[in-house]
Structures are given as C-alpha cells and as structure tokens.
N, C-alpha and C positions, 0 to 999 in steps of 0.2 A: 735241769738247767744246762748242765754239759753238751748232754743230747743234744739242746735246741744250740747251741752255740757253735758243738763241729755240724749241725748242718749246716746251719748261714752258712761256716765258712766252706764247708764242701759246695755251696752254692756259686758264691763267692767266686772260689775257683775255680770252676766248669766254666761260668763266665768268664774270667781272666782267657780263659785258655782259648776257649771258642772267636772271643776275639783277635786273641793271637794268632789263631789257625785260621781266620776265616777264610783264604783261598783256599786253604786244604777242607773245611769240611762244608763248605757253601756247596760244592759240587754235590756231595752225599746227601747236603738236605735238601737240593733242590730238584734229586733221583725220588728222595723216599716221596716227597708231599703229591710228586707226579703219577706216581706210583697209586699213591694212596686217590687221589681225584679219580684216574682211569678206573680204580677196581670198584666204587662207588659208580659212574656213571654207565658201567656197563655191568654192574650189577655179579661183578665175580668173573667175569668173562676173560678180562687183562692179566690176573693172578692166575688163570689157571694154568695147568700142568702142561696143556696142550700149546697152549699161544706161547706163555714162557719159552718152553723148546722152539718152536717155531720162530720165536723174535731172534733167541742165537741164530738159527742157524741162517734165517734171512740176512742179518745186519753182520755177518761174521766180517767178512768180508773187509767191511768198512773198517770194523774195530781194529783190524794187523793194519792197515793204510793206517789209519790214524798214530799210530803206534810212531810208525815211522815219520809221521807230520811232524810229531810233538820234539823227536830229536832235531828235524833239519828248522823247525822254529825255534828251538832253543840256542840253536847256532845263528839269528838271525836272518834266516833265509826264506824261502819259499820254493813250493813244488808242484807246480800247475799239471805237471806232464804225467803224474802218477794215474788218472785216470783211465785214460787211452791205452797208459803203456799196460797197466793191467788187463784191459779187454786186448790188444794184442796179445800178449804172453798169452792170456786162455787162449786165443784161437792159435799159438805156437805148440802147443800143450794138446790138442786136439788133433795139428796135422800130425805131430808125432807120434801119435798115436792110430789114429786112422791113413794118414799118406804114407807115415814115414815107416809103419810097424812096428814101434820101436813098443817096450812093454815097460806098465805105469813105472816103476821103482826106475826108470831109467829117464823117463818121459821129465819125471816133475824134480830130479836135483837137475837134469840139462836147463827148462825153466826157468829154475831158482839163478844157475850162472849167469843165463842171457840178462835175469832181471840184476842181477849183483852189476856185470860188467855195464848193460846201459847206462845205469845210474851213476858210472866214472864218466860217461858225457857232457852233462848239466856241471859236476864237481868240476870237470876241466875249465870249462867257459869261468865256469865262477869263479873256484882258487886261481889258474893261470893267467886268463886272459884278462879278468877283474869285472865279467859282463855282469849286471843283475840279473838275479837268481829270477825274478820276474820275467823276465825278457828271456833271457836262456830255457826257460824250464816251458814257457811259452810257445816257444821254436818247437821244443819237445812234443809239447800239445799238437800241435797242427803237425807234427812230422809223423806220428803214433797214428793219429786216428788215420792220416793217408795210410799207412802200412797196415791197419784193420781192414781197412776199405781192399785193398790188395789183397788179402789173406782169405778173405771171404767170398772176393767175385766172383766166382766158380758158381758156387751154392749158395752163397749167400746166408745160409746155416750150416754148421758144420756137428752132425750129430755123432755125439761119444757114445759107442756101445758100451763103452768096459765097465762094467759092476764095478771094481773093484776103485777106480777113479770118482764112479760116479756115488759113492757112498760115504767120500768124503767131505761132501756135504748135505746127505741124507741120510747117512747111517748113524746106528745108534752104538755104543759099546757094548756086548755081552753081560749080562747076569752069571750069578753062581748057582751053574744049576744045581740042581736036588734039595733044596733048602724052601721048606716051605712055611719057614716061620713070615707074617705076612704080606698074604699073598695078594697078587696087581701091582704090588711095590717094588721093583728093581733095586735090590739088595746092595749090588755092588755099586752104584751112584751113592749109596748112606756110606759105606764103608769109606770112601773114597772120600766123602764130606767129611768124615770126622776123624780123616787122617791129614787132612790141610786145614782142619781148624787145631787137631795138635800141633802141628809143626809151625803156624802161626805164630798160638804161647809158647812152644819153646824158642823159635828166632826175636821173638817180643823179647823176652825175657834178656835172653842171653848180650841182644844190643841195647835192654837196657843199663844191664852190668857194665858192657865195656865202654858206654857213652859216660857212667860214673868214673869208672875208671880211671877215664882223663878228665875228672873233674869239671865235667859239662853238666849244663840244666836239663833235666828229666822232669818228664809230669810225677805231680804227686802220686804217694801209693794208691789210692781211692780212686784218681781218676784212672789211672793206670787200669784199675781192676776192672773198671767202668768200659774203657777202650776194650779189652779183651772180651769182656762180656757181649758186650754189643756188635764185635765185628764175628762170634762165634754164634751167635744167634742168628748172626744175618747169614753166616754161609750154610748156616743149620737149615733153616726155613729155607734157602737156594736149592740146597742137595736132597731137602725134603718132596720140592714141588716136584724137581724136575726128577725125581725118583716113582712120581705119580703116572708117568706116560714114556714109557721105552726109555727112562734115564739117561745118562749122560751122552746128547750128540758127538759125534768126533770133530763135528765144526769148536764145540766148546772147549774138547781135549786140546785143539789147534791152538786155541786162543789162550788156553791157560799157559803151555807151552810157550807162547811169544813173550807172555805177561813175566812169566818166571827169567826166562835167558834175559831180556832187554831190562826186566829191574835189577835183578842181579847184574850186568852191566852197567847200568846209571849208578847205583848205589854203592857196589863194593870193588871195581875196578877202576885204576889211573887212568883208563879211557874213557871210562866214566862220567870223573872228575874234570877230563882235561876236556870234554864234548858243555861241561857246564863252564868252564874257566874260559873258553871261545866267547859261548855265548856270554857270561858275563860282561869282557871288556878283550877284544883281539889284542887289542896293543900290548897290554901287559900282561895275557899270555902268549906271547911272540916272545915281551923280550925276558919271559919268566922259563923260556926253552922250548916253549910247545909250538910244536908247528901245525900253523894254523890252516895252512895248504892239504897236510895230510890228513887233520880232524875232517877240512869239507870235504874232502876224497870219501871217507870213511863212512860219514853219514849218510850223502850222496847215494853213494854203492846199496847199505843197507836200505835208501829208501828203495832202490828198485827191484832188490832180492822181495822186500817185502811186497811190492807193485807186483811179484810175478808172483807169489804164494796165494794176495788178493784174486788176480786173474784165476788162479786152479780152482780157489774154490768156488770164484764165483760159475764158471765152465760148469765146474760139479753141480753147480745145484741146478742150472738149467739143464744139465747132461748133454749140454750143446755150445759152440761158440758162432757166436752173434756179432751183425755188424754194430748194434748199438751198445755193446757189453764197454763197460769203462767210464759210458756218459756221465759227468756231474759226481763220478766218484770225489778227484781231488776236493772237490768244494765241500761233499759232505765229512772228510775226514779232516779237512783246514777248520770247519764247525766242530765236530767234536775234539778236537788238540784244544782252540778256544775255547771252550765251554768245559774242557777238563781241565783249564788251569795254568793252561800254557802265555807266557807275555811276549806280546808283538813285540817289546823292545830286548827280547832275548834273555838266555839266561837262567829262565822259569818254566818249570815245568816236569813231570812225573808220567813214567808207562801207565801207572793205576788208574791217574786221572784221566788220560785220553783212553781207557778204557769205560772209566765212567762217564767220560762226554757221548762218547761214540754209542750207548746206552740210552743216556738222556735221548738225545736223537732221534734212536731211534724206538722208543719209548713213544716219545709224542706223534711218531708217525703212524705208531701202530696202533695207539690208543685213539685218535684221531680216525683212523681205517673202524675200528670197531664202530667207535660213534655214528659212525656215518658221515664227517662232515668231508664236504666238497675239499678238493686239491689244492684250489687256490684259497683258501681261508687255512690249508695248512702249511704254505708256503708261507705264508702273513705270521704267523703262529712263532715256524722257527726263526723265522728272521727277527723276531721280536725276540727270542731267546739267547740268540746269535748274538744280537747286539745288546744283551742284560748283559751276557759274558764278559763282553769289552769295555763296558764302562764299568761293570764292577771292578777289572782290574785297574784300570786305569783306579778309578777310588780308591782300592787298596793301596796302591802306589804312592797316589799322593797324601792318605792318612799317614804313612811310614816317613815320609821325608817332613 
C-alpha cells in the first residue's frame, strides 16, 4: 500500500513539474519523438553512427549563430546581418590565408576580431542612434552580401588548401592508441562521455546544495535522481554512437566549447544576469545601474565574433569560400533560438536551448533528406515547426499571467 502511494505521488510530481518546466523540456521532447519517427521511417539509417557525425558537423555552423541569436533576443533585438557577415568572414579567412599568406592560428583569432568589432556596428545604430535593430541589422544584410560579392569576384571560388583549417570541420579527434580493448570503437569519445556525464552530477549536485542554501525550491530527491539519470543516458547513448564512426568531430569539440563559455556566462556571471535584466524590462534595469547601452554593445559584438567563427567553419567544410556562403543562415538560427525556447518579447531564453533548436532543425532536414521528400514539403514542414514554437510560447505566456 506504501508502494502504491509514493508512486502516485512520485507520479503526481513528475507531472507538477513537467508542467512547471514545460518551456524547458517541451524542446527535449519534441527532439526525442523526432528522433524516434526518423529512426523508424528510415529503418535505423538517422540514429546511425555515420549520419549522427555528419548532422554535427553539417549543422555546426548554425548551432554557434544560434547561440548568439538567443542572447541579442533575449535583449529584445534582432540580427538579420549575421548571415552574410558569416559568409564574408569565411571568404576573409580564406584571402588570409591564400592572398594574404598569413598562417591558420593567425588567420582565424584576426577573423574572430573583424567578426567581434563588426558587430559594434548594428550595437551603435541601435544603443546610440535608437535605430531598430531590424532596420540596422538589415542595412547590414545588404551591405555583407555586397562585400561577398567583392571578395569573391576575382574567382568566384576561393579554394583553402590548408589541412589544417580545412579539418576543422572534417576532422575527427584522435583515439588512444595501443588499447585494443573494443575494437571499431573510438575509445577516447566514451572516455570523454563519461567525464561530462560526471561533472554534470557533480555541478547538478553541488547547485542543488547551494540553491537550498538560500532557502530556494528544488525538485524533489526522486525526481532529482530521475533528471540525472536520464540526461546521463542521453549523453551515454551520444558518446556511444558517435564512438561508432571516427568519434568525436572537432566541429562538435567547437560546439561543446561555445555551449560551456556562453552558459557559464548566462548562468554564473553579473553579465549574465545583467544581459537577462535588459531583456526582462530596460527601464528598470537602467535605473537599477545597468547600462543598457553597454549590455547592446556587448551582445552586439559577441554576435559577430560568433558570425565569424560560423563563417570558419562553414569555409572548412566546403574547404572553399563561396559567393552564396551565408545565404538564409540568420533565419535558420532566428528558427532555432525560437524553437529552443527563446520569447520574442525578451527576456527568455538558454545557450542549451538554442542548441537544441538548432538540432531540432536540423534534425528534420536531415531526416526529411533521408526520406526522400521533395525541398518544398520541407520548407512547409519547418515552418509549421517554426510557428508551433511561437504559439507554444505565446501559450505559456498567457497560462502564467
């Protein structure tokens, strides 16, 4: 009788909870069930070892833009220009390397400044002059692709010889050699898996403690144990597949890399907090001391640093820079920031989530590429996806108030 009574309630309270998070884990169940349809209709083909790696390293790209969407939307803004400017930056990245002779490790931080300092452009119009971020970042757009169009008219393709550029987003990380405990398997991808699924429970842990601490509400222990369980299974079966074919891409080292600095920034620093007190309500963080000029400098900038890291890898994995390189980027990473949980009206929003939009995404594109269906039924697809995202939040929204 016991038994049956902490279940109900263990039931009970999964529900409580699920309700309570459902912008946090709506995104996760509407990766798994995608997941689970494509590996069914194509018969194991989606889950395999093979396409997994390959979905990284295709979509990497998008998922760092997105990254940076989800912070200039959480500040209520918009960034139309990230596209273009990424496909410029790769073809800047490229003459530096082929025109200019300069060599990689020098090539890709000059890059990364050009993309940091652009992105004080659009912040200027926006914090000083008071233009919309639309309109500004718009300008951007059409000013970007003219400078691709420039950058490229010579050749028209601009091919990278350099291995060592071009393997960061075709290369895979090294194994440990001499270890022939089993063998096909890429050793050092498990080892790597189940040193971020420990340091997960012990950072779980440890912010459960000091969220008690100050006398805050924490999920029960049960569900608690449940959460743990379940995100360490997921990275287990992650680090398992992609352990099945040349293990861990350096596009996915890239990505884990953004995921860790940019949450660790959301989460545990006053830049942080002060990039969510923007977005919450300007006014009263203006007159609570934060200045609200410097926060859109700051995001601003990081979207274009990241706009120029997107551009590297995307160069890398064609091992060329292109006059169409950039096309339709912004839109697919403004879809995944939405679709991971990010609110148009500010405020809301998580690095993990516009990791898992950026997923979603491209998840159905790929799985849709397997199927077989036609371009334009998959255009229909996300945009039907696109716009679940926005009226879910809006829903949530208006269930809360």
């Amino acid at each position: 009788m016991g038994t049956r009574r902490s279940g109900i309630l263990f039931i009970k309270e999964a529900k409580e909870m699920l309700l309570n998070n459902i912008r946090e884990f709506g995104m996760y169940i509407v990766l798994f069930v995608i997941i689970i349809i494509f590996t069914i209709t194509t018969k194991g083909a989606f889950i395999s070892s093979r396409n997994i790696s390959n979905l990284l390293n295709q979509g990497g790209y998008i998922a760092v833009l997105a990254v940076g969407m989800t912070l200039v939307i959480i500040i209520r803004h918009i960034d139309l220009s990230v596209g273009y400017l990424s496909g410029f930056l790769g073809a800047v990245a490229a003459i530096a390397m082929v025109s200019w002779h300069l060599p990689v490790y020098i090539a890709i931080p000059l890059v990364l400044l050009f993309g940091a300092i652009a992105g004080l452009a659009p912040g200027f119009l926006v914090a000083k002059m008071g233009i919309p971020a639309f309109v500004a970042t718009l300008a951007g757009w059409l000013g970007y692709r003219g400078a691709l169009q420039l950058a490229t008219m010579r050749t028209g393709t601009i091919i990278i010889p350099n291995a060592a550029f071009n393997a960061i987003s075709n290369g895979y990380i090294p194994d440990i050699p001499g270890i022939s405990i089993l063998p096909g398997v890429h050793k050092l991808t498990l080892i790597l898996g189940v040193l971020v699924i420990l340091l997960f429970i012990i950072n779980s842990i440890k912010d459960r403690r000091k969220t008690q601490s100050y006398n805050f509400k924490v999920l029960p222990v049960e569900m608690f144990i449940l959460k743990l369980v379940f995100v360490s299974v997921v990275v287990g079966c992650i680090a398992w597949v992609l352990s099945g074919y040349r293990g861990l891409s350096w596009t996915a080292v890239i990505i884990l890399g953004v995921i860790l600095i940019y949450n660790f920034i959301m989460t545990q620093t006053f830049l942080g907090r002060h990039i969510y007190a923007v977005g919450g309500n300007p006014e009263a963080a203006e007159l609570s001391g934060i200045s609200v000029k410097k926060i859109t400098y700051v995001v601003f900038s990081s979207m274009g640093m990241l706009a120029g890291l997107s551009g590297i890898m995307f160069a890398s994995r064609l091992q060329s820079a292109t006059t169409t390189a950039g096309q339709l980027f912004e839109l697919d990473a403004i879809a995944a920031a939405f679709v991971g949980g990010a609110s148009a009206t500010g405020g809301v929003g998580k690095v993990t989530g516009s990791i898992i939009g950026a997923f979603v995404m491209m998840s159905l594109t790929n799985g849709m590429n397997l199927m077989g269906i036609d371009i334009s039924y998959q255009y229909i697809v996300r945009a039907a996806v696109l716009a679940g995202a926005v009226i879910f939040d809006v829903a949530t929204r208006n269930r809360k108030k």
